[in-house]
Structure formats: structure tokens, C-alpha cells
VEXDREN-2710 file (C-alpha; in Angstrom, 1 decimal):
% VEXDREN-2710
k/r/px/py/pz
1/UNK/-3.3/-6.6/9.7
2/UNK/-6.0/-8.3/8.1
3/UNK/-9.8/-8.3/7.9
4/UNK/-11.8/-10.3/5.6
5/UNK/-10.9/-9.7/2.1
6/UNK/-8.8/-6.4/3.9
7/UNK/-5.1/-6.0/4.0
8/UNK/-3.2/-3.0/5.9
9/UNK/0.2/-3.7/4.9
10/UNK/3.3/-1.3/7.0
11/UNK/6.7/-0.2/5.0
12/UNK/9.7/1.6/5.9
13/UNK/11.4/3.8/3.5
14/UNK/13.0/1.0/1.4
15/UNK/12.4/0.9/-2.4
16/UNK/14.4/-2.0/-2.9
17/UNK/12.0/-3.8/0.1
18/UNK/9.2/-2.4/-1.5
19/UNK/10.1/-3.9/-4.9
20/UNK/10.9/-7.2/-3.5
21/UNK/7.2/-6.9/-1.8
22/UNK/5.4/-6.3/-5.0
23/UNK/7.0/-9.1/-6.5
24/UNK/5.4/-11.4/-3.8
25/UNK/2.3/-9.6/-4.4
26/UNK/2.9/-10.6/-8.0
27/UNK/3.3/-14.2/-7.0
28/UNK/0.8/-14.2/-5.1
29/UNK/-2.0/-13.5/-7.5
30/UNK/-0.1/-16.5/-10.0
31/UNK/-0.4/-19.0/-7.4
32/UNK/-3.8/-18.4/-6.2
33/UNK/-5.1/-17.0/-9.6
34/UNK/-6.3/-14.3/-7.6
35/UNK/-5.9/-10.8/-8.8
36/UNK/-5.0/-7.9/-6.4
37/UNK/-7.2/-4.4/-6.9
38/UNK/-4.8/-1.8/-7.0
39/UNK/-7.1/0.6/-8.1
40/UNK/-8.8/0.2/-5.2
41/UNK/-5.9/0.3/-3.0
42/UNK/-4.7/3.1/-1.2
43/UNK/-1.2/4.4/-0.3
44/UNK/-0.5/6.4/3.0
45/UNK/3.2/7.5/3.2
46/UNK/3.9/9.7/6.8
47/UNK/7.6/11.8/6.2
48/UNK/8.4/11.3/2.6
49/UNK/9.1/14.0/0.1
50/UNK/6.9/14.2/-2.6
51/UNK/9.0/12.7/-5.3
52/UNK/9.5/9.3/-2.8
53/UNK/6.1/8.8/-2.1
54/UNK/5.1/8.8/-6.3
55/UNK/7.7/6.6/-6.5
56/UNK/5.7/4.2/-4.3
57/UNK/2.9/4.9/-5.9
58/UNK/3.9/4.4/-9.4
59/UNK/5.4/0.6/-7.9
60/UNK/1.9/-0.2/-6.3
61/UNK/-0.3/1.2/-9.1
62/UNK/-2.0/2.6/-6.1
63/UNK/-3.5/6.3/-5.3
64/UNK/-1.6/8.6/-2.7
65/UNK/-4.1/8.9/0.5
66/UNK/-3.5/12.2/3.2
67/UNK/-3.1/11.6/6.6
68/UNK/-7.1/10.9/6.8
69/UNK/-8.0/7.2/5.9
70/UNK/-10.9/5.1/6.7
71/UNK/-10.4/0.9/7.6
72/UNK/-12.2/-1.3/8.4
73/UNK/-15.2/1.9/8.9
74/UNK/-12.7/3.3/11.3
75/UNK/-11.1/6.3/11.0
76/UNK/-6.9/6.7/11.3
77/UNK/-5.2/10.1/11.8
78/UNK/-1.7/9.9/11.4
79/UNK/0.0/12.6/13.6
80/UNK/3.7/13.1/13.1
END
């Protein structure tokens, strides 16, 4: 889903998938000479262990969110 400069991107449990998405990510920014704000980015993972979800977080450069987020001004609870 996307909203102006906003992107709410949905993964399964794939690291390999995951891999191969950061490396368009990574593509991305060369093409465009855009640069994508990780550190501003924020990583919501529902039913991982703990040792799954940093390694997500360590690929994306991104910081682990809890089941509470705000997008868009709009609050999500994720209920599993």
C-alpha cells in the first residue's frame, strides 16, 4: 500500500524473499538516485521468535515495532 512518500510493504517468513526484496530496494534507490530512510522505517513482524524477527531487522536496517503502529495517522493493532 502506498500513500504519498509512504510505503506499507507485507512479507511472509522468507529470508531468502526478504533478501531478494532488499536488493530491489537497493536498485531502486541506484536507478532513481533516491535513497530509502531506513532509520525511519519500522519493522512489524506478527509470530516470529525473537531471533527471526532481528534477523529481519538487521537485513532492513530498520527498528522492531510491537503490535501497536501508527500509518498514515491511523492506528493498527495486530491481533493474533
Amino acid at each position: 500500500m502506498q500513500y504519498a512518500d509512504d510505503t506499507l510493504l507485507f512479507l511472509e517468513n522468507n529470508l531468502e524473499k526478504a533478501c531478494n526484496l532488499k536488493w530491489l530496494l537497493v536498485c531502486f534507490e541506484q536507478m532513481l538516485d533516491m535513497k530509502i530512510n531506513y532509520d525511519e522505517s519500522d519493522l512489524l513482524m506478527v509470530g516470529l521468535e525473537e531471533d527471526q524477527a532481528n534477523e529481519f531487522a538487521r537485513l532492513f536496517c530498520c527498528k522492531k515495532v510491537n503490535f501497536l503502529i501508527s500509518t498514515w495517522g491511523f492506528p493498527f493493532i495486530i491481533i493474533s
